[in-house]
C-alpha positions as CSV (number, residue, x, y, z in Angstrom):
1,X,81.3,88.5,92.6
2,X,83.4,91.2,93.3
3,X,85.9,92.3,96.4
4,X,84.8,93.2,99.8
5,X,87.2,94.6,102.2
6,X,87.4,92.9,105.5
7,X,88.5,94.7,108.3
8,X,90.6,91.5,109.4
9,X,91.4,89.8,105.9
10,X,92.0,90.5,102.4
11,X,89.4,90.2,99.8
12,X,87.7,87.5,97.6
13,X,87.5,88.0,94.1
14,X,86.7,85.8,91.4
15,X,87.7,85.5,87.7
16,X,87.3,87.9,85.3
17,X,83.4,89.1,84.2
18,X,84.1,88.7,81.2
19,X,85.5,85.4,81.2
20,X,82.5,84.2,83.8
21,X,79.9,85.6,81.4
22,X,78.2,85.1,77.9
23,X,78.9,87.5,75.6
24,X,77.0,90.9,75.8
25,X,76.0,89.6,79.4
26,X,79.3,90.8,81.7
27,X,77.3,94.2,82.2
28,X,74.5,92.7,83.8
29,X,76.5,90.2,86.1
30,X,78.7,93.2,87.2
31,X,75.9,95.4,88.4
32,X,74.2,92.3,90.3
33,X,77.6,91.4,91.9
34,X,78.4,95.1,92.5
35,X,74.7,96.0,93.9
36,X,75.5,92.3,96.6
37,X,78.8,93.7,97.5
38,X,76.9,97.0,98.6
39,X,74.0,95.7,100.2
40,X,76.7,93.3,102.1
41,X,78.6,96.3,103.3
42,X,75.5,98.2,104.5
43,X,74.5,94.6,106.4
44,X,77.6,94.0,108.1
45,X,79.6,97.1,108.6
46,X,81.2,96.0,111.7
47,X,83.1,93.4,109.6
48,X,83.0,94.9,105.9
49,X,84.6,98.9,105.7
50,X,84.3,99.1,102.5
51,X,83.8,97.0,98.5
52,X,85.8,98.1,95.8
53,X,83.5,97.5,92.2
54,X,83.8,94.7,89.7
55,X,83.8,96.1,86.1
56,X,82.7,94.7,82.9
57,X,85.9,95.4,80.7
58,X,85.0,93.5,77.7
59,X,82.7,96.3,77.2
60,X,84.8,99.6,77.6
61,X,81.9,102.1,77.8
62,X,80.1,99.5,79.9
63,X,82.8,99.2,82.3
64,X,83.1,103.2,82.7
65,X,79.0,103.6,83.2
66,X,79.1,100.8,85.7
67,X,81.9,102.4,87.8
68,X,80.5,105.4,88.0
69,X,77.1,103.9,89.3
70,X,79.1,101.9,91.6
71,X,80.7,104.8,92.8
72,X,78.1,107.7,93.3
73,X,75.1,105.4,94.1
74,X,76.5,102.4,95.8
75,X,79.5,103.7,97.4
76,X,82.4,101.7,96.1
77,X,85.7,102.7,97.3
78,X,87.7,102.1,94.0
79,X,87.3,99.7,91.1
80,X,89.0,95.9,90.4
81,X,90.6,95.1,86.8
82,X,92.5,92.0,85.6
83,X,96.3,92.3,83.9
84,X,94.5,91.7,80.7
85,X,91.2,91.8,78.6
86,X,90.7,88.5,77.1
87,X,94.1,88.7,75.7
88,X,94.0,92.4,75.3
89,X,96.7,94.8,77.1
90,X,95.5,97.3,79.3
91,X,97.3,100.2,77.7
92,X,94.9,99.6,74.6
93,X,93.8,103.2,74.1
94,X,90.1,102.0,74.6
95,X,90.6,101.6,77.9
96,X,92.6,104.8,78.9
97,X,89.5,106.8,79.5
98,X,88.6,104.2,82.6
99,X,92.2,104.7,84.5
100,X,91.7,109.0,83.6
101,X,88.4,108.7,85.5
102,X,89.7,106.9,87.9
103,X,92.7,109.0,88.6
104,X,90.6,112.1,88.1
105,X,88.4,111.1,90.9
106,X,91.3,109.5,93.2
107,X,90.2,106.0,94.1
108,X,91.9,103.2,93.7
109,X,92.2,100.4,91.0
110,X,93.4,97.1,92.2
111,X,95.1,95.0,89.7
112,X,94.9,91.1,89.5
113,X,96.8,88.6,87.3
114,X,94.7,86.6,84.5
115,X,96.3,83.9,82.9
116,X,95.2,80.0,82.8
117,X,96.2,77.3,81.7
118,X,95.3,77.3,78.3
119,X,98.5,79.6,78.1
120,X,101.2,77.1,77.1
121,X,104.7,77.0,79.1
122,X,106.4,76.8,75.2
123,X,105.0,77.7,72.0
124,X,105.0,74.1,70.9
125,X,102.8,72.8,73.3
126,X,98.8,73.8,74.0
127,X,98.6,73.9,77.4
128,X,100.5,75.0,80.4
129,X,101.8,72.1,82.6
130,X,102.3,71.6,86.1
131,X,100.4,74.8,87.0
132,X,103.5,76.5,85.8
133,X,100.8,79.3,84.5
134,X,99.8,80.1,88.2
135,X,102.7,79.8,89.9
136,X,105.2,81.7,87.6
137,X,102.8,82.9,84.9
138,X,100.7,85.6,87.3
139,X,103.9,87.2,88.9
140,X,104.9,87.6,85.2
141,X,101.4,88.8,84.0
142,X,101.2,91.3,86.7
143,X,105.0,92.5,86.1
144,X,104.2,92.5,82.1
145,X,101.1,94.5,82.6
146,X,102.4,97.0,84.5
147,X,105.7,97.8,82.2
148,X,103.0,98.1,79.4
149,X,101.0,100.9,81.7
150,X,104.6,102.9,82.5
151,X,105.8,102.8,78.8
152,X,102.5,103.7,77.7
153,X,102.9,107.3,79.5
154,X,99.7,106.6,82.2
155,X,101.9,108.3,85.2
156,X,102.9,111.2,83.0
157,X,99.4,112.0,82.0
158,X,97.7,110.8,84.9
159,X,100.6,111.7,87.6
160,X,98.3,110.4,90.9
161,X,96.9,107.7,90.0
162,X,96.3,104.7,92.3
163,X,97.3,101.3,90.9
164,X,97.6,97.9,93.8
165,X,99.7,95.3,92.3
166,X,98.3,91.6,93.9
167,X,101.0,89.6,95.0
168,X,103.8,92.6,95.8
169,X,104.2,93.9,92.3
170,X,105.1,90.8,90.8
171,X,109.2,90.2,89.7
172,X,109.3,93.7,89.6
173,X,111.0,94.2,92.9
174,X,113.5,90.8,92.5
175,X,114.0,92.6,88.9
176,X,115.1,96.0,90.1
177,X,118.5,95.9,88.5
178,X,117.1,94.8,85.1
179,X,113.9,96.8,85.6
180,X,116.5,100.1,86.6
181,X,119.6,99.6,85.0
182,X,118.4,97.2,82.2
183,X,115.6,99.5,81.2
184,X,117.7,102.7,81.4
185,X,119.6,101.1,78.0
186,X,116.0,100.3,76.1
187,X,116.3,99.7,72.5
188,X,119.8,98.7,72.7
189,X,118.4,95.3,72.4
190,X,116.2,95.8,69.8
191,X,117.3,96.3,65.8
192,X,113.4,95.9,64.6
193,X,112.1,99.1,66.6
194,X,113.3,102.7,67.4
195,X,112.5,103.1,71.4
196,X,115.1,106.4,71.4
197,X,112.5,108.4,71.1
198,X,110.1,107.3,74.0
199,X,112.9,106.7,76.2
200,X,114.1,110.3,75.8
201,X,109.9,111.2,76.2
202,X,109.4,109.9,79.7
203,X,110.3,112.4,82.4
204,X,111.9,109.8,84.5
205,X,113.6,106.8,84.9
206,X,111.8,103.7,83.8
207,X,111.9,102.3,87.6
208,X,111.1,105.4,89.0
209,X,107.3,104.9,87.4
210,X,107.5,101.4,88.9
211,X,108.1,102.4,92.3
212,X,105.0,104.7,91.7
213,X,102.6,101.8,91.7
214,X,101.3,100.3,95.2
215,X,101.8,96.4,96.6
216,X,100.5,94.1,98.9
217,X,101.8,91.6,100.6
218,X,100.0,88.2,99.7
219,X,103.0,86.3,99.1
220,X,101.9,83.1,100.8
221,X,104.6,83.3,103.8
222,X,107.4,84.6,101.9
223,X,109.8,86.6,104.3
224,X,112.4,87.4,102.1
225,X,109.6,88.4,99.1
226,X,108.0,90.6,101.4
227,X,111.2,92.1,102.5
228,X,112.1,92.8,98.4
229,X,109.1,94.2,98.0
230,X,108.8,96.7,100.8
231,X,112.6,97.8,99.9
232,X,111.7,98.4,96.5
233,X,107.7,100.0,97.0
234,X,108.3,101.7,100.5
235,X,106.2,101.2,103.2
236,X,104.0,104.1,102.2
237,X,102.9,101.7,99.3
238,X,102.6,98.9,100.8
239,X,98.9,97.2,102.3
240,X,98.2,94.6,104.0
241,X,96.4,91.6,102.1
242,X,96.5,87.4,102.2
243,X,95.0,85.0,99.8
244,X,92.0,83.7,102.1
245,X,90.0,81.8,101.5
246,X,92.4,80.6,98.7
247,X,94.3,78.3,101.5
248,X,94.9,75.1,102.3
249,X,94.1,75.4,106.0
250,X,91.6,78.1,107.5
251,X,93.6,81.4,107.8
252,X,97.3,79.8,107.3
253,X,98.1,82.6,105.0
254,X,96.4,85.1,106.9
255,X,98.8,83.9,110.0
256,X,101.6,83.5,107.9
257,X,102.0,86.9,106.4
258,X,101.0,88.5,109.4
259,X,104.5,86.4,110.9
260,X,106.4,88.1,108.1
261,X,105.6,91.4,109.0
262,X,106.3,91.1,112.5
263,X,109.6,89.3,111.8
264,X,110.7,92.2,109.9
265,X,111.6,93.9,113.2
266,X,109.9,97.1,111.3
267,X,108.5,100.2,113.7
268,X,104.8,100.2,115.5
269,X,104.2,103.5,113.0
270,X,105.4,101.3,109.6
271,X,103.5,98.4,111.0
272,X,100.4,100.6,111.5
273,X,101.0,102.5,107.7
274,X,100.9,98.3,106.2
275,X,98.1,97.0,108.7
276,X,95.9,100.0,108.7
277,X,96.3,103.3,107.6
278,X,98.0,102.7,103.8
279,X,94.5,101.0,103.0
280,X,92.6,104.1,104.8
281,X,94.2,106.9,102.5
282,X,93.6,104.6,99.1
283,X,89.9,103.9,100.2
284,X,89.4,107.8,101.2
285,X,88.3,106.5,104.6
286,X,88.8,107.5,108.3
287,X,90.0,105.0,110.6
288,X,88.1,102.3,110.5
């Protein structure tokens, strides 16, 4: 149900918990998927390092007691949340006390885009056409959901915590000039809301918080995406990751992004940080 980390591929996850299960019942289905992912792991360590736990975030307190079982008693290596909560931002103060615990304990949170089609391309219309919503709507979810996580002050109060952006961060890194530049200016746009205040709050730059987050580099082939993105993230935040089995031939994307990287003419050690050892220091494993 959740996301195992193969030592040759990236991970399967599905949709949200909490849009799989009945209401009251996302609890229950993330402890049974969390408790397969561990027994999986312990079956097949040669090909599985390490799972990282699926949480049920419709249910805040919930989501908090089931990472911290999935943690200290089945030995997940970091949890999985979605850009939003059934329409609900992430920087909704009733989730803050999940990303503390996370950051006080240092494991990772990967972040994944949730948006379907029921999310119309124009506010006029009730539905999204031409899988618009996947193909432009998750960059934008991911890129929306972390600007709400920086300008809600998360990397001031929690100044080491792990985020992993699916899909290289989103537009952020296409965006740096408006994300850098543009952002440096907010509330020059705006007559209906004073932002002088938070702007003059946050102890850096808006894009310097960006660059903060980590990215991988499912990007479906993309050479000049994956080129943005390591420019703007570094290679120190930067992991390896495709979209299998989400292909339409066996390992295509696998092969394809591992082509990128090796057309980027980068160094053995940069190669080795995004292959290898980026993923080792977020899971707090040894080399695996």
């Amino acid at each position: 149900m959740n996301s195992a980390i193969c030592g040759r591929c990236s991970a399967w996850r599905p949709p949200p918990l909490e849009v799989l299960a009945a209401p009251g019942q996302s609890p229950h289905l993330a402890r049974v998927g969390n408790d397969g992912l561990a027994e999986l792991v312990a079956r097949c360590p040669d090909r599985f390092v390490a799972f990282v736990a699926s949480l049920p975030m419709d249910d805040p307190d919930a989501a908090l007691r089931e990472m911290e079982r999935a943690l200290d008693t089945l030995g997940a290596k970091g949890v999985q949340v979605y850009t939003n909560v059934l329409g609900e931002p992430l920087d909704a103060a009733t989730f803050q006390p999940l990303f503390e615990e996370a950051a006080r304990r240092d494991v990772g949170i990967w972040l994944h885009p949730a948006r379907y089609d029921t999310f119309p391309d124009y506010l006029g219309e009730d539905k999204s056409l031409y899988e618009i919503w996947w193909t432009f709507g998750w960059p934008y979810e991911t890129s929306v959901a972390m600007a709400r996580l920086v300008f809600s002050g998360l990397f001031d109060r929690c100044p080491d915590i792990k985020i992993i952006t699916h899909h290289m961060g989103g537009m952020i890194p296409y965006f740096e000039g408006r994300v850098g530049y543009g952002w440096d200016q907010l509330g020059t746009r705006t007559t209906d809301e004073d932002y002088s205040g938070l702007l003059r709050s946050m102890k850096q730059r808006p894009i310097d918080y960006f660059r903060r987050f980590y990215a991988d580099t499912a990007l479906f082939g993309a050479l000049a995406g994956t080129r943005c993105g390591l420019d703007f993230f570094g290679v120190d935040h930067v992991v390896f990751a495709t979209d299998i089995p989400f292909e339409p031939t066996p390992g295509l994307y696998c092969r394809e992004t591992i082509s990128v990287i090796e057309r980027l003419d980068l160094p053995d050690d940069h190669k080795d940080q995004i292959y290898r050892r980026n993923a080792e220091r977020l899971l707090n494993i040894g080399g695996a």
